[in-house]
Rosetta silent file (secondary structure, phi, psi, omega in degrees, C-alpha in Angstrom):
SEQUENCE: XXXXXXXXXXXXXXXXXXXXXXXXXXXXXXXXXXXXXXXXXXXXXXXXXXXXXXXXXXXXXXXXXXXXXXXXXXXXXXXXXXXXXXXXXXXXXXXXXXXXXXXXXXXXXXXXXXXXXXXXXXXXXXXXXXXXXXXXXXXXXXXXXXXXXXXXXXXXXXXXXXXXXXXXXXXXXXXXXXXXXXXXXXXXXXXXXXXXXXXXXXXXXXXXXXXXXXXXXXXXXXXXXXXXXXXXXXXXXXXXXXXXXXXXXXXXXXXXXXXXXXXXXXXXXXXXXXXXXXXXXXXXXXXXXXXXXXXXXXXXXXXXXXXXXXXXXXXXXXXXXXXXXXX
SCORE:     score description
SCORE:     0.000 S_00000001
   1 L     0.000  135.685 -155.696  -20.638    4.779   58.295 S_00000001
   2 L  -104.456  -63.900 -177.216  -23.007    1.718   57.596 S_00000001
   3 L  -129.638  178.486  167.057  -23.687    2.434   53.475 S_00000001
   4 L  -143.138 -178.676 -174.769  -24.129    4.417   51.129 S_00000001
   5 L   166.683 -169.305 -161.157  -26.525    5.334   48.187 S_00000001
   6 L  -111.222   -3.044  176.640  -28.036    8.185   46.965 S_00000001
   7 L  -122.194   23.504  172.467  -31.096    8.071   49.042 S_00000001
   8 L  -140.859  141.246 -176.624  -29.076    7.217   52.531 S_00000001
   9 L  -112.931  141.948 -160.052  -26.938    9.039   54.718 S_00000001
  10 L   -67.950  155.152  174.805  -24.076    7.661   56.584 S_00000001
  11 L  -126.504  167.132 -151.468  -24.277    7.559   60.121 S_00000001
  12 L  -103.320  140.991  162.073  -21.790    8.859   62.529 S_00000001
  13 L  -126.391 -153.919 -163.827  -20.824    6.814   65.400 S_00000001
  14 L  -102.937   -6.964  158.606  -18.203    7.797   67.998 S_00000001
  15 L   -75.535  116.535  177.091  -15.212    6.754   65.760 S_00000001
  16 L   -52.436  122.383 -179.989  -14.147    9.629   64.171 S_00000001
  17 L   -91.635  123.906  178.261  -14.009    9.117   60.093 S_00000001
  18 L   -72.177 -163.660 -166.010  -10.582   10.502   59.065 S_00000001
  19 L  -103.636  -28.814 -170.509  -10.357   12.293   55.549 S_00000001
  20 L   -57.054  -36.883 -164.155   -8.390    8.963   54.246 S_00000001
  21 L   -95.433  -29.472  170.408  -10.862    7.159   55.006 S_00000001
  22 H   -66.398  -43.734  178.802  -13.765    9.316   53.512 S_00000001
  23 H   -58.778   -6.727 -153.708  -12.036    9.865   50.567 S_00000001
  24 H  -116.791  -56.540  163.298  -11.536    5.358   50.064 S_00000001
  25 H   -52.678  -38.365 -179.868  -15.796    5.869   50.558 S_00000001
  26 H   -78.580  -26.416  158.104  -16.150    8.153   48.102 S_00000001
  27 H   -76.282  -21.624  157.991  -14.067    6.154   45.306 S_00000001
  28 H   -98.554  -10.986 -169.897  -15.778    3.346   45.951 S_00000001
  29 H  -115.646    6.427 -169.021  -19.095    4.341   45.862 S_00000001
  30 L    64.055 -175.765 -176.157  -18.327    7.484   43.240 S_00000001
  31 L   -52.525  -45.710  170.535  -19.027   10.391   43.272 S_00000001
  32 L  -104.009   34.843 -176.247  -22.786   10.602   43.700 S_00000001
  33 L    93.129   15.125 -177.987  -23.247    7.722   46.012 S_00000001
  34 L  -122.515  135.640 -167.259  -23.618    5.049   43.515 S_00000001
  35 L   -63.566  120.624  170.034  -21.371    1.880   43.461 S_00000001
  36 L   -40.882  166.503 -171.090  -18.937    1.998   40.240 S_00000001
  37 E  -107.590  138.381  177.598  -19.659   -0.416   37.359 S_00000001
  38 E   -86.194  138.582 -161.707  -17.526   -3.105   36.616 S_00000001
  39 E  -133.031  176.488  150.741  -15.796   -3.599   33.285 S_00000001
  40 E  -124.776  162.673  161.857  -12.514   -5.242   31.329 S_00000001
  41 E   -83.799  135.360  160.301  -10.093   -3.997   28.807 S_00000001
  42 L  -121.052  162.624  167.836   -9.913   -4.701   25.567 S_00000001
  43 L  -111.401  141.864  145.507   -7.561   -4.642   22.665 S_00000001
  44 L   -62.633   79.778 -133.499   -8.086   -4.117   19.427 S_00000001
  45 L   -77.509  131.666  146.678   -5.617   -6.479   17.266 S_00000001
  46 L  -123.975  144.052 -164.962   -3.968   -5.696   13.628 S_00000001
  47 L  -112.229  135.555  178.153   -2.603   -8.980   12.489 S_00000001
  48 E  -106.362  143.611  174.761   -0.035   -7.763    9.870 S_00000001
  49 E  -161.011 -161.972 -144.919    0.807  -10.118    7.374 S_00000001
  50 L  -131.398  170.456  175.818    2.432   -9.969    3.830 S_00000001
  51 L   -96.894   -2.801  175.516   -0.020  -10.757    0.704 S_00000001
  52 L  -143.339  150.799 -177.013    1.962  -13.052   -0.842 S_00000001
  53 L   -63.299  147.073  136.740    3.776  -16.797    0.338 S_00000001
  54 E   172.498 -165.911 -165.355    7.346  -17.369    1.429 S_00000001
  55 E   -88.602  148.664  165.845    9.585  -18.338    3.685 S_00000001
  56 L   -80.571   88.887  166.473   10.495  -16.044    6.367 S_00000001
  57 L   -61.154  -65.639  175.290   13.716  -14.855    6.390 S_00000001
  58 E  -118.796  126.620  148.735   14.021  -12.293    8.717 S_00000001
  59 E   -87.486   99.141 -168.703   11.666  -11.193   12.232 S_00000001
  60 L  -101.290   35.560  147.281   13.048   -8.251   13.402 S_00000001
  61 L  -118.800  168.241 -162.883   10.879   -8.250   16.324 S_00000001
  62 L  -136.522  144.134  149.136   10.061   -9.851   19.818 S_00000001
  63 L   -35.640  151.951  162.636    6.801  -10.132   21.876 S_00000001
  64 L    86.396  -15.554  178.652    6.267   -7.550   24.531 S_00000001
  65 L   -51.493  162.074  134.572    8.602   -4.807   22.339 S_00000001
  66 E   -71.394  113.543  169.303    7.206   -1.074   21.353 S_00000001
  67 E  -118.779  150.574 -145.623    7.838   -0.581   17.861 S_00000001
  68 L   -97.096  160.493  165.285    7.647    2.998   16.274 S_00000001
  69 L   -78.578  125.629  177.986    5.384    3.529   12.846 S_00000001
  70 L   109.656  -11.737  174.948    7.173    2.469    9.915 S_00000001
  71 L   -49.435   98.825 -145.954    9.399    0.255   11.849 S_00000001
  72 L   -56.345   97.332  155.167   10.630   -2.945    9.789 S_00000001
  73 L   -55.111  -61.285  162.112    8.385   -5.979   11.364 S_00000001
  74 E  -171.870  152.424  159.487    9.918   -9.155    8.743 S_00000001
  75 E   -78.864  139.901 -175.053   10.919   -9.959    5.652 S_00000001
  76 L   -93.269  158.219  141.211    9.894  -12.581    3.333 S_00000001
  77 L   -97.935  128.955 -163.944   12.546  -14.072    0.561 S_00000001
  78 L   -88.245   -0.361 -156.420   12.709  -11.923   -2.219 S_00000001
  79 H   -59.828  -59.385 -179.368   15.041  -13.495   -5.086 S_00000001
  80 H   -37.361  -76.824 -152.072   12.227  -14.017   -7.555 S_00000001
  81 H   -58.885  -48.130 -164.808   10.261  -10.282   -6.888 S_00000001
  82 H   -58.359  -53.632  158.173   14.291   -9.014   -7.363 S_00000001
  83 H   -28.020  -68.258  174.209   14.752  -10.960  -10.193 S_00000001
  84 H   -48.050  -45.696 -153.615   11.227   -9.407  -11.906 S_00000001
  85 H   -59.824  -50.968 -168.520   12.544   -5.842  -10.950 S_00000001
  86 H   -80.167  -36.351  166.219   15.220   -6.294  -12.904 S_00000001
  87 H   -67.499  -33.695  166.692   13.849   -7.840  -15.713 S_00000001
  88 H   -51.900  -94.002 -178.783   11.163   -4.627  -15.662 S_00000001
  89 H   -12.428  -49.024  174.729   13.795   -2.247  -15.761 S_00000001
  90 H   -88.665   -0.898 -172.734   15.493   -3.597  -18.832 S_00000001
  91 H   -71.991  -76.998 -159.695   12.113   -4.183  -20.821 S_00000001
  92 H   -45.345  -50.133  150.365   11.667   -0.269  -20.125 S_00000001
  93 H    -7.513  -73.927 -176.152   15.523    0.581  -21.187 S_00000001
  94 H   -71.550   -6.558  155.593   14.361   -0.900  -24.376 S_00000001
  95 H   -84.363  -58.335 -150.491   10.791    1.149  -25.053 S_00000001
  96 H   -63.665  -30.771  166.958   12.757    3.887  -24.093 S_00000001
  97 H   -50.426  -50.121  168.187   14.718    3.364  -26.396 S_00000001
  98 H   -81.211  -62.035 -173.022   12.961    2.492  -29.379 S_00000001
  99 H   -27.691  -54.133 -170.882   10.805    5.240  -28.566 S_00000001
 100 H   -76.869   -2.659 -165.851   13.891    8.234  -28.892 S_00000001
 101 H   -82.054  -50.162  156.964   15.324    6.162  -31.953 S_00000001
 102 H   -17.812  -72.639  147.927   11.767    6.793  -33.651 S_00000001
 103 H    -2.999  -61.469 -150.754   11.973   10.258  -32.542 S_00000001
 104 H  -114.860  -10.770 -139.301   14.893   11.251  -33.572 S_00000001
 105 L    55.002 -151.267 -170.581   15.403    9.290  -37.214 S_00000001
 106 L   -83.274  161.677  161.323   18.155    8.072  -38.932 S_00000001
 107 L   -90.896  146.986 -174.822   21.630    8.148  -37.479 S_00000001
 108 H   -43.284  -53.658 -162.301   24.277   10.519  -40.143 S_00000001
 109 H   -59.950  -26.702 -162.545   26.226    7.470  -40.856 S_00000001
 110 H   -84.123  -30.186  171.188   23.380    5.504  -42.019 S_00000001
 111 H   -39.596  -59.993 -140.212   22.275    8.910  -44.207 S_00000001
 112 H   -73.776  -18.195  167.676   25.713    8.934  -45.307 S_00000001
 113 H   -38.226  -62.934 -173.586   25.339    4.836  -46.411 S_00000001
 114 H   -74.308  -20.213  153.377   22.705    5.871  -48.493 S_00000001
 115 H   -79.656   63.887  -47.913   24.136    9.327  -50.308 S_00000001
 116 H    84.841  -76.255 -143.469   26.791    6.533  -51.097 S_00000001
 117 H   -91.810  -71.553 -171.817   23.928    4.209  -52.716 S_00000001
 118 H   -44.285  -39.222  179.839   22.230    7.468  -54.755 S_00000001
 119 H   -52.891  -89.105 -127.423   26.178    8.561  -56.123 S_00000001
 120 H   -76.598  -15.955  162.105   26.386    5.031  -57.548 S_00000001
 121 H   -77.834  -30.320  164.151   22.624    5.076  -58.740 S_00000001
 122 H   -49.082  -62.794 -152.328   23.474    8.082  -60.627 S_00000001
 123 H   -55.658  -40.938 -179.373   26.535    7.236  -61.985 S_00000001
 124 H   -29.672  -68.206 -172.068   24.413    3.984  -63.214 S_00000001
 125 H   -43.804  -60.993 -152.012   21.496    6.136  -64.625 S_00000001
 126 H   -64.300  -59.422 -173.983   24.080    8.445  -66.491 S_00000001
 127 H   -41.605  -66.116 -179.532   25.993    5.154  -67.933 S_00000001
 128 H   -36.319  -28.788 -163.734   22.368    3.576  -68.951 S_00000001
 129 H   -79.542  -38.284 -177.999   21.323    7.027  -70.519 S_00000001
 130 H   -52.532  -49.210 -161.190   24.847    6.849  -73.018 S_00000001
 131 H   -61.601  -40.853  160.958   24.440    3.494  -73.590 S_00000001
 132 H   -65.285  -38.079  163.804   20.747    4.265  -74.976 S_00000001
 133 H   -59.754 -114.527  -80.176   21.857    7.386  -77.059 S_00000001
 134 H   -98.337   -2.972  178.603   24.252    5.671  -78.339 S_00000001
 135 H   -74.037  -80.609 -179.668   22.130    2.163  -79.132 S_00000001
 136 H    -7.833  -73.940  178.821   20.224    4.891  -80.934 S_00000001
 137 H   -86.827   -8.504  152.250   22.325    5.870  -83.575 S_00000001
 138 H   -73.745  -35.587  147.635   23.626    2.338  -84.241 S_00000001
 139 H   -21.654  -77.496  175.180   19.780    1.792  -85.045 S_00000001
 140 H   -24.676  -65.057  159.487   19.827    4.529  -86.923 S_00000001
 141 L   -53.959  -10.267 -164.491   22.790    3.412  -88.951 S_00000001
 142 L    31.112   71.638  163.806   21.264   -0.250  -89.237 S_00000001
 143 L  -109.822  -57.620 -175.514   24.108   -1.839  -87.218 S_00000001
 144 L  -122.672  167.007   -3.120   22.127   -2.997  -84.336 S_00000001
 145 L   122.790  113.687  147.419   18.790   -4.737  -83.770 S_00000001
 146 H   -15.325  -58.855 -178.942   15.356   -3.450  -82.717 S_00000001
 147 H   -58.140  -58.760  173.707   16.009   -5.174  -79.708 S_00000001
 148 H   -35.466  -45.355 -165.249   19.153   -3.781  -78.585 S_00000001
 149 H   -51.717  -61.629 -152.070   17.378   -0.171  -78.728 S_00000001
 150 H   -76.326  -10.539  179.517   14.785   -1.478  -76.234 S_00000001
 151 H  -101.781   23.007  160.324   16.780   -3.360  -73.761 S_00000001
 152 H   -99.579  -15.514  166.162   19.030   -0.328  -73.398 S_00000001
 153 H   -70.049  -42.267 -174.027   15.893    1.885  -72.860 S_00000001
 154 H   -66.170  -44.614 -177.038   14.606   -0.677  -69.954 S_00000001
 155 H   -64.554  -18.432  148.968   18.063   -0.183  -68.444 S_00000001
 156 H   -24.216  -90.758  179.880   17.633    3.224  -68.650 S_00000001
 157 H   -29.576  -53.575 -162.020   14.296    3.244  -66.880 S_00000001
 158 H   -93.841   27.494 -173.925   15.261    1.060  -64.892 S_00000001
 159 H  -110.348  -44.819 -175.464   18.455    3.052  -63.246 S_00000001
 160 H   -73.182  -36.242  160.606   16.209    5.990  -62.843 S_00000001
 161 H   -74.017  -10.658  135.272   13.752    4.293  -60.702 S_00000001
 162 H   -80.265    0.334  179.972   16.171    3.517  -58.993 S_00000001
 163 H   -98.361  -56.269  171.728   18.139    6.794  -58.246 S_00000001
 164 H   -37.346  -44.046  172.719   14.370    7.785  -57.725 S_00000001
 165 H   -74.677  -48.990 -164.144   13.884    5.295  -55.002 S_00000001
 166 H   -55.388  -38.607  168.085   16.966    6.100  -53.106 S_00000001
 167 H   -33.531  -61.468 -178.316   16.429    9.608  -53.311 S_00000001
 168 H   -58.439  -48.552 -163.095   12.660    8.954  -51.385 S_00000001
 169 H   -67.247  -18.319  176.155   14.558    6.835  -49.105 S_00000001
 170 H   -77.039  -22.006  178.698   17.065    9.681  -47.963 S_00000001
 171 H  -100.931   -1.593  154.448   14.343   12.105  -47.274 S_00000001
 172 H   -75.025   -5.350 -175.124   12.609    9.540  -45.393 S_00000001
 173 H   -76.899  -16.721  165.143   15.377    8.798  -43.484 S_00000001
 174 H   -57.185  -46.868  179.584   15.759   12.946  -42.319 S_00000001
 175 L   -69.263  147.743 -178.874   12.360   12.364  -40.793 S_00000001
 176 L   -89.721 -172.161  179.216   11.531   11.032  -37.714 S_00000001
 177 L   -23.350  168.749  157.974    9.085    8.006  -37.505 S_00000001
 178 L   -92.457  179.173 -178.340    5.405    8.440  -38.497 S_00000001
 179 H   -71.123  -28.460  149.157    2.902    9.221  -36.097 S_00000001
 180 H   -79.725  -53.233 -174.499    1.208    5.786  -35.075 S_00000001
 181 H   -30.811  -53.678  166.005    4.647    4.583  -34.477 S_00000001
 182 H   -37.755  -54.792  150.542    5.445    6.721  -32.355 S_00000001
 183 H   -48.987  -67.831 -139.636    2.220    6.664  -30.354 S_00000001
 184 H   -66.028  -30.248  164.754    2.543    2.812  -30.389 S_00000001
 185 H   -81.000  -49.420  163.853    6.322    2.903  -28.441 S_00000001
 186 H   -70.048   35.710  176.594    4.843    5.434  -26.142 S_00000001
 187 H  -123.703  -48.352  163.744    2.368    3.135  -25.298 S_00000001
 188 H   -17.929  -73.119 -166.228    5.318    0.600  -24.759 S_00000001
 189 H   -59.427  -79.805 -164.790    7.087    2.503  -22.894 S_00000001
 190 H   -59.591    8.390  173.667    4.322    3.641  -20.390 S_00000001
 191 H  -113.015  -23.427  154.763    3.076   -0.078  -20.091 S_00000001
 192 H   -70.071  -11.844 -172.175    6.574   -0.808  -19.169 S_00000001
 193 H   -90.131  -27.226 -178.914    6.696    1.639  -16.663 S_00000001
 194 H   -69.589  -35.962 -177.675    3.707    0.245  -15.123 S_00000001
 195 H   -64.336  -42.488  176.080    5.112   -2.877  -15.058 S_00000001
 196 H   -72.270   16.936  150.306    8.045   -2.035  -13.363 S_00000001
 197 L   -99.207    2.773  157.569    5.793   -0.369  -10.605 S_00000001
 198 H  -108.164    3.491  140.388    4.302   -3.155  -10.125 S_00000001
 199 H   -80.980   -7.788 -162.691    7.782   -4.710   -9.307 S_00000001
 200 H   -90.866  -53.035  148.376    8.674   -2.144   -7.122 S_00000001
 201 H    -3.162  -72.140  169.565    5.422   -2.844   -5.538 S_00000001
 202 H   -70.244  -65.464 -138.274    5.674   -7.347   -5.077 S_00000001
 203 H   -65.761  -39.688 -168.324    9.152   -6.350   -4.194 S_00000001
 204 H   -72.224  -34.309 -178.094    8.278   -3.842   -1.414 S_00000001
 205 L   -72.414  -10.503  134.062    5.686   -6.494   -0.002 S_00000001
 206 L   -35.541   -7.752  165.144    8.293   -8.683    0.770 S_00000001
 207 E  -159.454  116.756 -163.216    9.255   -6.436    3.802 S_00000001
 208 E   -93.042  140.592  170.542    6.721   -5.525    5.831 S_00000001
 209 L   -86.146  154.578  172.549    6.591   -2.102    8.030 S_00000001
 210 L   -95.182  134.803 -160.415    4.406   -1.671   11.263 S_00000001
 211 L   -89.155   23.179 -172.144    1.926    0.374   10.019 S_00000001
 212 L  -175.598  145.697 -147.860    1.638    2.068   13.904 S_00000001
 213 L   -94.495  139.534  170.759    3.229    2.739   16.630 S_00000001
 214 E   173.027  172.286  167.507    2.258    0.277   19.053 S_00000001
 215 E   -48.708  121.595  142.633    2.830   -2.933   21.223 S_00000001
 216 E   -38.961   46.193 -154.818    4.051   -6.356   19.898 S_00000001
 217 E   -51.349  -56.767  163.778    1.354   -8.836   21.403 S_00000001
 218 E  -176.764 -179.681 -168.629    3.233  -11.851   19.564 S_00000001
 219 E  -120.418  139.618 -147.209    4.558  -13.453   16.692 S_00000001
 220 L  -106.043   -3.670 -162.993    2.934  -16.545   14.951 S_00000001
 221 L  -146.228  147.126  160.902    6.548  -17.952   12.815 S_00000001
 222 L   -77.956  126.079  165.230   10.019  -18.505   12.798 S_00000001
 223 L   -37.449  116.700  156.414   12.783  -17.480   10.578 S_00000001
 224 L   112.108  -17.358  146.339   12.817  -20.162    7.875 S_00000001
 225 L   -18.673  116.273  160.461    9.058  -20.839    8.137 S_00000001
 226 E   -91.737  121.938 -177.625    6.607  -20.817    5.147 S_00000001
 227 E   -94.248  138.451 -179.419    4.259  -18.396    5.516 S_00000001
 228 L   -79.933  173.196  164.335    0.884  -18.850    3.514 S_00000001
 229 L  -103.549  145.271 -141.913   -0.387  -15.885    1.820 S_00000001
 230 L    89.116    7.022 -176.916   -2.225  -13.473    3.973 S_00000001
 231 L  -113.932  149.670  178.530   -1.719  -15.246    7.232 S_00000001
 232 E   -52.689  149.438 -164.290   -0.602  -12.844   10.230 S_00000001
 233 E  -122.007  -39.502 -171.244    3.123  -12.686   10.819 S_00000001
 234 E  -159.793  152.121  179.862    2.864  -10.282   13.906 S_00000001
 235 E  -129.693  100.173 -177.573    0.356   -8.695   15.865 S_00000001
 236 E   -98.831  170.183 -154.922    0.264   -5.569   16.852 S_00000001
 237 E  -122.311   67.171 -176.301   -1.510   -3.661   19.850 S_00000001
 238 L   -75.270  145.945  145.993   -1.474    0.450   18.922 S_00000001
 239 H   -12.327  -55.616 -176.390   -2.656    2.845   21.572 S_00000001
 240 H   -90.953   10.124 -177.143   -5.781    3.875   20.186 S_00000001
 241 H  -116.582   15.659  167.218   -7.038    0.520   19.640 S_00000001
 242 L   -67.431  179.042  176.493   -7.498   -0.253   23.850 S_00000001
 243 L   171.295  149.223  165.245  -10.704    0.009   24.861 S_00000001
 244 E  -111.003   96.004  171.606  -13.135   -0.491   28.125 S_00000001
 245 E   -81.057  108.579  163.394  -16.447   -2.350   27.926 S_00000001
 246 E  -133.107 -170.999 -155.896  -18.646   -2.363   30.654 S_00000001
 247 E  -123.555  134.080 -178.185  -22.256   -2.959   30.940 S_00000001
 248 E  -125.685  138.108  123.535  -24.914   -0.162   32.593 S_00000001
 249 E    11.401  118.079  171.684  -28.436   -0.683   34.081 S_00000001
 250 H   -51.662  -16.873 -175.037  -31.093    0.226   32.228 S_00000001
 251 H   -76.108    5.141 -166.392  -31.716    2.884   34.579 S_00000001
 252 H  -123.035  -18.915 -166.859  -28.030    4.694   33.583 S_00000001
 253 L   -83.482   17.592 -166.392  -28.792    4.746   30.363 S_00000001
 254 L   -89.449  -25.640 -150.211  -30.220    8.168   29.698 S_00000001
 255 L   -87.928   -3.112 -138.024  -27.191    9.229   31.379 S_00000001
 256 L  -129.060  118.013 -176.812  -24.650    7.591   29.187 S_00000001
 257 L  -158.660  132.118 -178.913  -24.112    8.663   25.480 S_00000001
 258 L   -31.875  142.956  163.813  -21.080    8.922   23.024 S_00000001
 259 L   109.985  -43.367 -163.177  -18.948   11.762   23.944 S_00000001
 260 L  -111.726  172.616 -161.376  -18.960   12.054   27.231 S_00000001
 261 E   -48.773  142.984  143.318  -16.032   11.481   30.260 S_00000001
 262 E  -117.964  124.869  154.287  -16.144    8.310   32.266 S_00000001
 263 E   -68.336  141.420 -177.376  -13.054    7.417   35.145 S_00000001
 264 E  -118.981  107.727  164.296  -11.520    4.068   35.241 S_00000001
 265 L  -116.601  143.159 -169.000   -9.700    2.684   38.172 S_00000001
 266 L  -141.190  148.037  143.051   -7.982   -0.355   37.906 S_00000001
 267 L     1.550  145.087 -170.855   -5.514   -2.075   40.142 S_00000001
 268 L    -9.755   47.465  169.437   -2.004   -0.434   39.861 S_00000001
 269 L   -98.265   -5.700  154.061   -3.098    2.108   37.577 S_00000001
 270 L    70.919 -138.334 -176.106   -2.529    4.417   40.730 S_00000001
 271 L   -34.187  131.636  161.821   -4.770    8.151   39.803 S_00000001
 272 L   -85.342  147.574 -137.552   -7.930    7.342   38.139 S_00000001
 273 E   -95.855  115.210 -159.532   -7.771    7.243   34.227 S_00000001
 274 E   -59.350  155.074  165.495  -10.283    9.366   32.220 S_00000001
 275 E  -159.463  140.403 -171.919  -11.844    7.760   29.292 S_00000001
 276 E   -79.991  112.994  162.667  -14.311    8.975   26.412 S_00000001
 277 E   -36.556  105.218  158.496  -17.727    7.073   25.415 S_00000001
 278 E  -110.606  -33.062  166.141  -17.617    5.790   21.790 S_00000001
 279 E  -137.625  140.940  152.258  -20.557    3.367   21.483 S_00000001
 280 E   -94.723  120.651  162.118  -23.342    2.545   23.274 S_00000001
 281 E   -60.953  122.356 -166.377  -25.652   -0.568   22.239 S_00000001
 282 E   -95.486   66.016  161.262  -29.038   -0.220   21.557 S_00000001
 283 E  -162.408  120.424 -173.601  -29.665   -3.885   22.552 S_00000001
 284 E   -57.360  169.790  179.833  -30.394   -4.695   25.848 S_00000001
 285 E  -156.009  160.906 -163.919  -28.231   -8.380   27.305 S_00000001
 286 L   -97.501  162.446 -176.482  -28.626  -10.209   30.340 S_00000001
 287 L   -75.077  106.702  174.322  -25.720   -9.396   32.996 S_00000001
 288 L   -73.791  129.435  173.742  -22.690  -11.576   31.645 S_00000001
 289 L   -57.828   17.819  179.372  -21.406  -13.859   33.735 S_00000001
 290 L   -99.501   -5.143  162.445  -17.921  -13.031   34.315 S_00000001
 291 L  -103.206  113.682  166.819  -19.439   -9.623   36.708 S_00000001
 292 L   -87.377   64.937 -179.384  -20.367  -11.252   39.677 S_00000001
 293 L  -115.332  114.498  177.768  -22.487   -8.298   40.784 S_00000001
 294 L   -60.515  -18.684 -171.827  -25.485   -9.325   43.177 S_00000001
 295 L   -71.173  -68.175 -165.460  -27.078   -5.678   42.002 S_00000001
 296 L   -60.539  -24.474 -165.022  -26.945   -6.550   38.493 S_00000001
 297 L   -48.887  161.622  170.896  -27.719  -10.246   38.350 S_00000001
 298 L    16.127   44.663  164.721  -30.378  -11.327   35.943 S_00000001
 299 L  -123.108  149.501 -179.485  -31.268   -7.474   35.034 S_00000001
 300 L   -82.573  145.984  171.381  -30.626   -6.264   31.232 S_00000001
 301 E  -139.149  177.449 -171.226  -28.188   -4.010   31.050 S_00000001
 302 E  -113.736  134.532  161.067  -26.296   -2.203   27.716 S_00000001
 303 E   -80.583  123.716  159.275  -23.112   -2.451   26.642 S_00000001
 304 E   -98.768  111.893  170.775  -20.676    0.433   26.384 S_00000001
 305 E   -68.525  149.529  163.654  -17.003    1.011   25.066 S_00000001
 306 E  -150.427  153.193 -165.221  -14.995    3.788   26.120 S_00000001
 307 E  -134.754  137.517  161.350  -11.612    4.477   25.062 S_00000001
 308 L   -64.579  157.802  167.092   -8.832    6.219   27.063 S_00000001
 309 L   -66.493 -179.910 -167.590   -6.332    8.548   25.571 S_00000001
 310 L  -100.729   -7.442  161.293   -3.178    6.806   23.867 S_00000001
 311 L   -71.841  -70.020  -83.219   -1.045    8.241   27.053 S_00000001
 312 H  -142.688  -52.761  176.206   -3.318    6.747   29.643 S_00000001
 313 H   -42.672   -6.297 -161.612   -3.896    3.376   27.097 S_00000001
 314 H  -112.463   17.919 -173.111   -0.546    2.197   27.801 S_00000001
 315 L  -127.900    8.076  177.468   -1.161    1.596   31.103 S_00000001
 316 L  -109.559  159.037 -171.862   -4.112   -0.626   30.737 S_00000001
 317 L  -140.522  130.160  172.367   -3.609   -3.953   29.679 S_00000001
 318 L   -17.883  126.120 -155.012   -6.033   -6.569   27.709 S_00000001
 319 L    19.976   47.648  153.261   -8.319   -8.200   29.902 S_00000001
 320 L   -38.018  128.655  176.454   -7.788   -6.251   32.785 S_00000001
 321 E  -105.816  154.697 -162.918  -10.831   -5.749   35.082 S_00000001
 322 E  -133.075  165.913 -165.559  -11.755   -2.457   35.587 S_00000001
 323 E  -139.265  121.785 -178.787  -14.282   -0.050   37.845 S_00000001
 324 E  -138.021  150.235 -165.851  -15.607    2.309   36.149 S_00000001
 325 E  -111.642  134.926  154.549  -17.495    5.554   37.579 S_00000001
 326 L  -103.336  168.099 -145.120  -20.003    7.548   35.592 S_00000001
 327 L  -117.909    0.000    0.000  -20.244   11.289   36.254 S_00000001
């Protein structure tokens, strides 16, 4: 067999082509005669990293692990964010608090303070009322003094305004709060509650999760490090974020459109690995110069991604080179 191509047919000589060996032709040149296109792997990166500075206390990962989603990646130090938590927590205690005492009134002892204060404003009032009769009829008698009369009437008066106030003050004390108060501690309250969700919150960010199951490409710090805030801590690799770029001829491209199948063979990837079309560019590029393909040179061709399944993704690895047949 000299070549192949879609408009030439192999020619037979007197060595017999085994099936091993047709089948090694047919894989290299695909399916319909046409030589596969050459490609790499790529990854897609998430750099995880915490939103706020400290030192790094603990990295409970290594390059090259698997880690599961939700899996603890590192911890910051937290003493401060614990600190706030705690301080939240007792703010709210204390709206809650004021809030049910509002609520609820007085407590009975403090009632009973004050039917206590009203006996002894009576008993005043009653003394003040004799004391004015009887101021009276020593007037009367011309014994005492114009005067006397009236400053045993103001004590009068002024015992009864006072059995009057206590009296107000006992049935406000049966009541609960008024009605802006009340609002104004449940306003308290629920801005305490926010706050302490927004300790629970700093506090939680202080130990970061992997937010996907996926490969451990590396780690940028050491326990006892200061980490700025925002800068990547770990870097992970998930499954679904592999990917295969290769570049097709303008003359492929009618053929080639999200959605459909492509095969990938790569170097010990053993069975070749199916993979799905996600973008095609609609801007032509010059042949990049890391495919050393004499076909291709210094013709535009388009770049395409395709992505493998997240079983089949684990077996490709970041800048890989790859072959890839279109159907």
């Amino acid at each position: 067999m000299e070549e192949c191509g879609p408009h030439k047919k192999p020619l037979l000589r007197a060595v017999p082509i085994w099936p091993a060996a047709a089948a090694l032709v047919l894989v290299a040149c695909g399916g319909n005669g046409e030589p596969p296109l050459t490609g790499y792997v790529e990854g897609e990166y998430l750099r995880v990293a915490a939103p706020f500075a400290g030192t790094l206390q603990k990295l409970a990962v290594k390059r090259g692990a698997q880690v599961a989603a939700g899996a603890p990646l590192f911890a910051l130090e937290s003493e401060s964010e614990t600190a706030a938590r705690r301080e939240a927590v007792e703010r709210l205690a204390g709206a809650e608090a004021r809030l049910s005492d509002l609520q609820t009134g007085k407590r009975p002892t403090e009632v009973e303070a004050v039917n206590q204060q009203l006996a002894q404003a009576r008993a005043a009032r009653d003394l003040s009322a004799a004391n004015f009769k009887r101021q009276q009829e020593l007037f009367t008698s011309k014994f005492v003094s114009a005067a006397v009369v009236d400053d045993a009437r103001a004590a009068l008066k002024r015992d009864e305004a006072h059995v009057a106030e206590l009296q107000a003050s006992l049935q406000t004390m049966k009541l609960p709060a008024r009605v802006d108060e009340i609002r104004a501690a449940e306003f308290d309250a629920r801005a305490a509650r926010e706050v302490l969700a927004q300790s629970d919150w700093r506090l939680s960010q202080r130990a970061v999760a992997a937010p996907s199951a996926g490969l451990v490409h590396d780690t940028y710090y050491y326990v006892g490090d200061f980490v700025p805030a925002g800068s990547p801590v770990v870097s992970l690799l998930p499954p679904g974020n592999v990917k295969v770029r290769f570049y097709v001829p303008e003359t492929m491209l009618a053929r080639i459109s999200p959605g459909i199948n492509v095969m990938i063979s790569c170097d010990g990837c053993g069975t070749p690995i199916g993979a799905t079309v996600d973008y095609v560019s609609n801007r032509a590029e010059y042949t990049p110069p890391v495919l050393y393909s004499k076909e291709n040179r210094a013709k535009l061709v388009f770049l395409v991604e395709a992505r493998p399944t997240a079983a089949d993704a684990v077996k490709l690895k970041p800048g890989q080179p790859v072959d890839v047949t279109v159907p």
